[in-house]
C-alpha positions as CSV (number, residue, x, y, z in Angstrom):
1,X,-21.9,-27.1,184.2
2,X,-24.7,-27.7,187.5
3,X,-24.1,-25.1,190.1
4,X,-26.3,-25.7,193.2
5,X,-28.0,-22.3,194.9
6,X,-28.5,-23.6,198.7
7,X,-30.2,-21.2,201.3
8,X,-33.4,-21.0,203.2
9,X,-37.2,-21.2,202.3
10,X,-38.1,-17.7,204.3
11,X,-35.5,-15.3,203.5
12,X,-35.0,-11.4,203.9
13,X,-36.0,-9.0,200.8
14,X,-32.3,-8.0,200.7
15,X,-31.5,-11.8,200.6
16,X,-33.9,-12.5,197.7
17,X,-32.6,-10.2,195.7
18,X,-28.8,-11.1,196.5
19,X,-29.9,-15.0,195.3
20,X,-32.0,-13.3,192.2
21,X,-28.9,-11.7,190.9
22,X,-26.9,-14.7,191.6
23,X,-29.4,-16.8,189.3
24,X,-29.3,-14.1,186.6
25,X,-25.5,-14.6,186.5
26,X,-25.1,-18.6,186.1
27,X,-27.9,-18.3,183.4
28,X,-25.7,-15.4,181.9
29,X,-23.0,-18.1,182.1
30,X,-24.7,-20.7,180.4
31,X,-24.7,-23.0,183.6
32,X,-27.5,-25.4,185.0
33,X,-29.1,-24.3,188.7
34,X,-29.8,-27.0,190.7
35,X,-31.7,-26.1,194.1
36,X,-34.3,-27.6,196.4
37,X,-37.3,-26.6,194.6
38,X,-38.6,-24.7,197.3
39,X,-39.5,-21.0,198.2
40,X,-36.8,-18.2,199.8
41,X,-33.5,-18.2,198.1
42,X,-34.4,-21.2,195.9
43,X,-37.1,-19.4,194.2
44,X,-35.3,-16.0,194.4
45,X,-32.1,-17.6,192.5
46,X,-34.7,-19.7,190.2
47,X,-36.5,-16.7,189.0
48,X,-33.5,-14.7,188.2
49,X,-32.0,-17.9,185.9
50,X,-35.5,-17.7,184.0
51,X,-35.0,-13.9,183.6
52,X,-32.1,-14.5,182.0
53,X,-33.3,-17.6,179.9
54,X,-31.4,-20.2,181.9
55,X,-32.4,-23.6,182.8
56,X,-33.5,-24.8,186.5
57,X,-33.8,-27.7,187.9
58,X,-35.6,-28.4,191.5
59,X,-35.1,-31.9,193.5
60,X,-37.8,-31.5,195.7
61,X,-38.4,-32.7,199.1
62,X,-42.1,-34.5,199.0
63,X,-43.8,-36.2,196.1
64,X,-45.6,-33.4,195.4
65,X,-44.2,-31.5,192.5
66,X,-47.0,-28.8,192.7
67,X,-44.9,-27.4,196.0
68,X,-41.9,-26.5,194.0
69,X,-41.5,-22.6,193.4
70,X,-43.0,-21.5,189.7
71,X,-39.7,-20.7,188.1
72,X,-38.6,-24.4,187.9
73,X,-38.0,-26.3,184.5
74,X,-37.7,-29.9,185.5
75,X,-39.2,-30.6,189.2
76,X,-37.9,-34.2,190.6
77,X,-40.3,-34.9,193.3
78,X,-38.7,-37.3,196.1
79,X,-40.1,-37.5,199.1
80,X,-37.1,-38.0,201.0
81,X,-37.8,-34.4,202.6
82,X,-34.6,-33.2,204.2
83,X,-32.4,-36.3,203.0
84,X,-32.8,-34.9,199.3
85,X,-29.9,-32.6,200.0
86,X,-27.4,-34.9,199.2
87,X,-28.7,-35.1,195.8
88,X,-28.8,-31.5,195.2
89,X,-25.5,-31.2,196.5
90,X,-24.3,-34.5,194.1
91,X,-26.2,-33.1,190.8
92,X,-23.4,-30.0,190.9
93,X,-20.0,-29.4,190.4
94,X,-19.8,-26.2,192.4
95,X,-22.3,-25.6,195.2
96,X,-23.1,-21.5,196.1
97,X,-24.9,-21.3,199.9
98,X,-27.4,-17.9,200.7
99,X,-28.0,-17.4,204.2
100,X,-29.6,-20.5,205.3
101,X,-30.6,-22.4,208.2
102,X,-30.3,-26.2,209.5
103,X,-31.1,-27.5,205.7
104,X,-28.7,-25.4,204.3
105,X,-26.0,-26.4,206.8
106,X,-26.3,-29.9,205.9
107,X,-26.2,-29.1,202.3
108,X,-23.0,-27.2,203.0
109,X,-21.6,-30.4,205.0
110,X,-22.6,-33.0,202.3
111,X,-20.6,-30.7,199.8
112,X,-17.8,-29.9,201.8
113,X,-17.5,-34.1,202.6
114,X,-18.1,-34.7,198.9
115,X,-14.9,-32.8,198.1
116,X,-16.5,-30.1,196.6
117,X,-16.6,-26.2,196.1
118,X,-18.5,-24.0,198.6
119,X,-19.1,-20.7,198.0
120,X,-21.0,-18.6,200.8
121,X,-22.9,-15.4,201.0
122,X,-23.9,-14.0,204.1
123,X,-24.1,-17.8,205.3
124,X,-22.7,-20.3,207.9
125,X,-18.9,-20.0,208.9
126,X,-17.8,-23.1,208.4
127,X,-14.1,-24.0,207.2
128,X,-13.9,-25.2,203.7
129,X,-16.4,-22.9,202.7
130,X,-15.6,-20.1,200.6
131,X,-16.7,-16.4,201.2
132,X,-17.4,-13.9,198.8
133,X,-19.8,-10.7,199.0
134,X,-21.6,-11.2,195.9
135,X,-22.7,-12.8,193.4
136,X,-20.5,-11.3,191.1
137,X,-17.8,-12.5,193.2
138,X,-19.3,-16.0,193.3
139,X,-19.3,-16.2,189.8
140,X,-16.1,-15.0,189.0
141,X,-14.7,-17.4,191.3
142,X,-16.1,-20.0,190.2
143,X,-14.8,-19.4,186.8
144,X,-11.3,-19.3,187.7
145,X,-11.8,-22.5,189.6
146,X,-13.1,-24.1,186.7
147,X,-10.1,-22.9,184.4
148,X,-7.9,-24.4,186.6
149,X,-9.8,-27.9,186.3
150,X,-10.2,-27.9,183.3
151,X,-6.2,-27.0,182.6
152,X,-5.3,-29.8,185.0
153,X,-7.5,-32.3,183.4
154,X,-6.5,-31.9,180.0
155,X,-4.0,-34.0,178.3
């Protein structure tokens, strides 16, 4: 399974670490992070994943794949700057927002339009969207979401 982590390039060290632990736990999992490529929570979430051994994947906003963060196994270099986000949101199943700023709201839009999951932390009030206070909570639901797709989609 591709779970987006969405959130801002500058974040708080309290932040970082909230989006570290959140990456540790989807590699834990066995699931795919998709992100932006970029620095802040992206980078943050990224790093945790490879702590854990977990695969990430950055869709980047220019054509220059040297600007994605270092923790990133496959960087997709676009140059469709903010308009990338609509990929990142359509390359997961389940999208997790940190914080965040404008990018981040449209991320959470795209998602929310798309029909999918939105999970929040500490992040934009928007109805659809899904708060939990941590990671661990993010996770778990997720899981029980999932269980419940997968039991309505089998025969």
């Amino acid at each position: 399974m591709n779970v987006a982590v969405v959130g801002g390039n500058k974040c708080s060290r309290k932040i970082y670490k909230v989006a570290q632990k959140l990456g540790e736990l989807i590699a834990s999992e066995g699931w795919v992070l998709i992100c932006g490529g970029g620095l802040g929570v992206m980078e943050a979430a990224c790093k945790g994943a490879k702590e854990k051994g977990g695969l990430t994947v950055g869709i980047l906003p220019s054509f220059d794949a040297r600007e994605a963060n270092p923790y990133l196994d496959i960087k997709i270099p676009t140059g469709l700057d903010y308009a990338r986000n609509i990929l990142v949101v359509r390359a997961a199943e389940v999208i997790v927002a940190i914080d965040g700023r404008y990018g981040t709201l449209s991320e959470i839009a795209f998602a929310l339009n798309e029909g999918k999951r939105v999970y929040g932390i500490e992040t934009w009030d928007i109805k659809g969207t899904i708060k939990v206070k941590s990671p661990q909570e993010a996770i778990e639901r997720i899981k029980r979401f999932m269980g419940t797709v997968a039991e309505y989609n089998s025969p």
